[in-house]
Backbone as numpy.savetxt, mean C-alpha at the origin, in Angstrom:
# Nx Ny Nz CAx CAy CAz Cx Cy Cz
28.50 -2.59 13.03 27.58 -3.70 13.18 26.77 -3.87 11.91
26.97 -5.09 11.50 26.07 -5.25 10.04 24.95 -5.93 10.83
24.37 -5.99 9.65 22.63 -6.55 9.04 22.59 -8.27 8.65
22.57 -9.06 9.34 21.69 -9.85 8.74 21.52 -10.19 6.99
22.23 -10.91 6.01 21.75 -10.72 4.55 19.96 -10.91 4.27
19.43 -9.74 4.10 18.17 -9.89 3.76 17.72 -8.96 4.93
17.54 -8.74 5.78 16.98 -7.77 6.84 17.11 -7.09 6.32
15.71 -6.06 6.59 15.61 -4.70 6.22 15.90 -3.85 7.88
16.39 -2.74 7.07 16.48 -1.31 8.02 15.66 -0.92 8.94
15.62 -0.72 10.25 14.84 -0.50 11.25 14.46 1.09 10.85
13.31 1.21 10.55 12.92 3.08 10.91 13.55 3.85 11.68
14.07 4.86 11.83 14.14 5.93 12.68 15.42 5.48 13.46
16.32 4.36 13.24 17.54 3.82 14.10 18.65 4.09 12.95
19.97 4.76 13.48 20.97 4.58 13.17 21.59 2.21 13.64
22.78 2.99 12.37 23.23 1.75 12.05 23.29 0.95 13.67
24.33 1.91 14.12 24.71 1.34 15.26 24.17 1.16 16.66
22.45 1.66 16.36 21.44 2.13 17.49 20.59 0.24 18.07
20.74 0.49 18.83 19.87 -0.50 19.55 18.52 -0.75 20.00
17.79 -1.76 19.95 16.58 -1.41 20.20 15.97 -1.20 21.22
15.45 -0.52 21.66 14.83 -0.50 23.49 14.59 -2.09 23.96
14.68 -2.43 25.35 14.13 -3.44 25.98 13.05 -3.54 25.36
11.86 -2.49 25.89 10.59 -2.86 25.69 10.06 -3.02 24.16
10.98 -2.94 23.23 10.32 -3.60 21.99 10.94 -4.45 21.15
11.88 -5.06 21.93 12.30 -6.43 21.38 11.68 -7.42 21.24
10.90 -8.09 20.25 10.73 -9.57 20.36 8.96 -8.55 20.03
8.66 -7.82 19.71 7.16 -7.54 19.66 6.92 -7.22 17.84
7.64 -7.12 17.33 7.64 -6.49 15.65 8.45 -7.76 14.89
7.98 -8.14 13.87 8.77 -8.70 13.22 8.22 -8.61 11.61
8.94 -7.98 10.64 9.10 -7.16 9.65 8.39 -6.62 9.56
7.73 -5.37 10.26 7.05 -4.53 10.33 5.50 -4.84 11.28
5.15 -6.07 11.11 4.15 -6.53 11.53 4.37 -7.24 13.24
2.94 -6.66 13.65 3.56 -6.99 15.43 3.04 -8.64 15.39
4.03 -8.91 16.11 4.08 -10.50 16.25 2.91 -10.87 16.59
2.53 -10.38 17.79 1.60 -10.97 18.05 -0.16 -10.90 17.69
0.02 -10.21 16.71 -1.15 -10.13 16.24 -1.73 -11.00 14.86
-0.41 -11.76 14.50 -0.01 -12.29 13.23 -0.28 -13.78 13.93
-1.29 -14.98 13.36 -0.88 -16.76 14.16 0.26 -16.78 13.37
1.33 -17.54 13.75 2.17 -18.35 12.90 1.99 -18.59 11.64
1.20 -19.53 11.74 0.14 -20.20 10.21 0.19 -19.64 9.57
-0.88 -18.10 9.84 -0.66 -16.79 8.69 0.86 -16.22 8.32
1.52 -16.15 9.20 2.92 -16.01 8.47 3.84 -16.41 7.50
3.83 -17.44 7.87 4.14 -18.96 6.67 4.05 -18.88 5.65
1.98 -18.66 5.78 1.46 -18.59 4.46 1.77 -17.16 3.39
1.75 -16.31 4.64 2.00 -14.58 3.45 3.21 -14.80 2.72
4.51 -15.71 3.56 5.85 -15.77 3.29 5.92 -16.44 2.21
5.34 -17.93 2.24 4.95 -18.24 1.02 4.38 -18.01 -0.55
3.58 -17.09 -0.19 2.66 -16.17 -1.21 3.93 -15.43 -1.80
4.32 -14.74 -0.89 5.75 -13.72 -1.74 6.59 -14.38 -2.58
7.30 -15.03 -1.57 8.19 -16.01 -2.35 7.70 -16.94 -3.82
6.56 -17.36 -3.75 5.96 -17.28 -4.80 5.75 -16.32 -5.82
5.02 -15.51 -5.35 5.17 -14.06 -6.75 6.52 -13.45 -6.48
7.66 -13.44 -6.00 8.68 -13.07 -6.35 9.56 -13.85 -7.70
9.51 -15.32 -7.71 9.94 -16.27 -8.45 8.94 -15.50 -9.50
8.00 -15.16 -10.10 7.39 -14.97 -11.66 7.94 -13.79 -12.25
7.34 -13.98 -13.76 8.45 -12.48 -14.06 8.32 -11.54 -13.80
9.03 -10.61 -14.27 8.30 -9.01 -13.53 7.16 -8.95 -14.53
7.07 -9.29 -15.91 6.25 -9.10 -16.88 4.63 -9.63 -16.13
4.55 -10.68 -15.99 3.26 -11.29 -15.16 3.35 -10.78 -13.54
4.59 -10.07 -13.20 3.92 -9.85 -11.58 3.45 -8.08 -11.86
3.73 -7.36 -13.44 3.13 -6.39 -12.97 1.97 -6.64 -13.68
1.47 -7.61 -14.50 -0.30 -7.87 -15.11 -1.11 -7.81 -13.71
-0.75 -8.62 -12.61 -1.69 -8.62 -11.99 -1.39 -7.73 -10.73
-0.55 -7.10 -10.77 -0.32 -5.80 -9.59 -1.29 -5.02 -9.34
-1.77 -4.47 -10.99 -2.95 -3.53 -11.29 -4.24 -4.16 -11.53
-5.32 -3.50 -10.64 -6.64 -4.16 -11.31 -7.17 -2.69 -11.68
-8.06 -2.97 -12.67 -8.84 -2.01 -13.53 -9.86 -1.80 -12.95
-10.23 -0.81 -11.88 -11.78 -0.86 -11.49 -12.42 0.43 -12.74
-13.36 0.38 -12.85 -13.89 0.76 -13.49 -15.01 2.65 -12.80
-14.88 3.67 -13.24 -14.84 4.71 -12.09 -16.21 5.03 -12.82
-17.74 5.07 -12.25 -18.48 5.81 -13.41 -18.35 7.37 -13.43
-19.02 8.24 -14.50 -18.79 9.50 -14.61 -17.15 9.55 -14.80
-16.03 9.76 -14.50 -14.83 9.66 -14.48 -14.40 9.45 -15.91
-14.47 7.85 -15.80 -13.81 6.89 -17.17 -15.05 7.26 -18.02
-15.55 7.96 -18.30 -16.75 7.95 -19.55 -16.49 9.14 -20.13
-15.18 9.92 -20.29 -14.70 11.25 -21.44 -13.09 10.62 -21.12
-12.48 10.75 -22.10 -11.20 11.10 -22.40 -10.11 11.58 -21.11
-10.79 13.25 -21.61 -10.36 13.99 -20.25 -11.29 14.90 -20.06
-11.14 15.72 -18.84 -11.90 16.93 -18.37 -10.62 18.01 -17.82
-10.76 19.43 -18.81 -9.86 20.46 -18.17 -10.75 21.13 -17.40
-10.31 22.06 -16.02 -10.85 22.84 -15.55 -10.12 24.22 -15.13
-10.70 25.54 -15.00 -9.56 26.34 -15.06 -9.41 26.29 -13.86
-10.13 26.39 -12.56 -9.36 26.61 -11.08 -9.92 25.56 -10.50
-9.53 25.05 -9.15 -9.84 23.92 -8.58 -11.49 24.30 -8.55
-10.97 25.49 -7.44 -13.32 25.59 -7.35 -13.94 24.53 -8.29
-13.97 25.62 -9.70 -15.03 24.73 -10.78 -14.79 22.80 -10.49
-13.65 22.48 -10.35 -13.23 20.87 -10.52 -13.95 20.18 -9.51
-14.11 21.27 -8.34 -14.53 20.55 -6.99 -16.06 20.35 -7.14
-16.61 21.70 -7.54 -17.92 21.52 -7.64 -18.58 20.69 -8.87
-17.41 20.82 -9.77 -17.76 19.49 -11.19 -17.92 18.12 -10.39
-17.41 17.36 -9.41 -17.18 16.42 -8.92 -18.31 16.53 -7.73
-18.88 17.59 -6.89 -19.80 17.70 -5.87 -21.23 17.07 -6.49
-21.30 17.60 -8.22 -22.37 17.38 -8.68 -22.92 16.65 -9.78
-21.62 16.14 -10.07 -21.21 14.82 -11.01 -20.75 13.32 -10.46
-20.19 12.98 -9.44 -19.60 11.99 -8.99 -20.57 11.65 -7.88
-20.34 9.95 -8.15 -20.86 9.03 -6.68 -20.09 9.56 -5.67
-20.62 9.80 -4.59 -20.19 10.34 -3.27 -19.03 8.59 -2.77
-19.54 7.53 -3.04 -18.56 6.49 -2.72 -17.19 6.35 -3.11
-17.37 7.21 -4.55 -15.58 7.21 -4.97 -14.83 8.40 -3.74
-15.54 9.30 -3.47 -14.74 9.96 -2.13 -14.42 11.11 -2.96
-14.43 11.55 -4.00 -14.14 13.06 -4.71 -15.09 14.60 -3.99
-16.16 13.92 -3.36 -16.72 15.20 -2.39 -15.86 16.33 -1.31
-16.64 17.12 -1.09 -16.21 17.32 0.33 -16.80 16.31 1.23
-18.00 15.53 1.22 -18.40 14.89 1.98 -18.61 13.71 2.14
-17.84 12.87 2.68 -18.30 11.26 1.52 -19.30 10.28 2.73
């Protein structure tokens, strides 16, 4: 049994595996139907198909955004010899919002 040209691979199903009753018609490419309006579908589909058509050169400029990290981006680099020291460099150096704590 083939695929559909363009369908992707169901998770966790062999080729020839079928889908249960109860979850037919509830997923559609990964996303559950019904949580998606129409409208919004269209539009995401659109969006792709759009940045798929540009080059790869301009679709990877804007793939990446540059946030800017304080403490972090302000040396080069930082070596440390065992994690300990790195953890507690970061407990008592870093905004607790970037999430490098134990505690954020």
């Amino acid at each position: 049994m083939g695929r559909a040209p363009g369908a992707l691979p169901q998770r966790g199903r062999s080729a020839g595996e079928s889908v249960p009753p109860t979850a037919r018609g509830r997923y559609t490419r990964g996303v559950m139907a019904a949580s998606v309006p129409p409208e919004q579908n269209r539009e995401w589909e659109e969006e792709f198909a759009a940045a798929a058509r540009r080059p790869l050169r301009q679709r990877f400029r804007y793939a990446f955004i540059r946030t800017y990290k304080p403490v972090l981006d302000d040396a080069r680099f930082r070596a440390f010899s065992t994690t300990r020291e790195y953890r507690e460099w970061c407990e008592q150096n870093l905004p607790s919002w970037l999430g490098y704590g134990r505690e954020v």
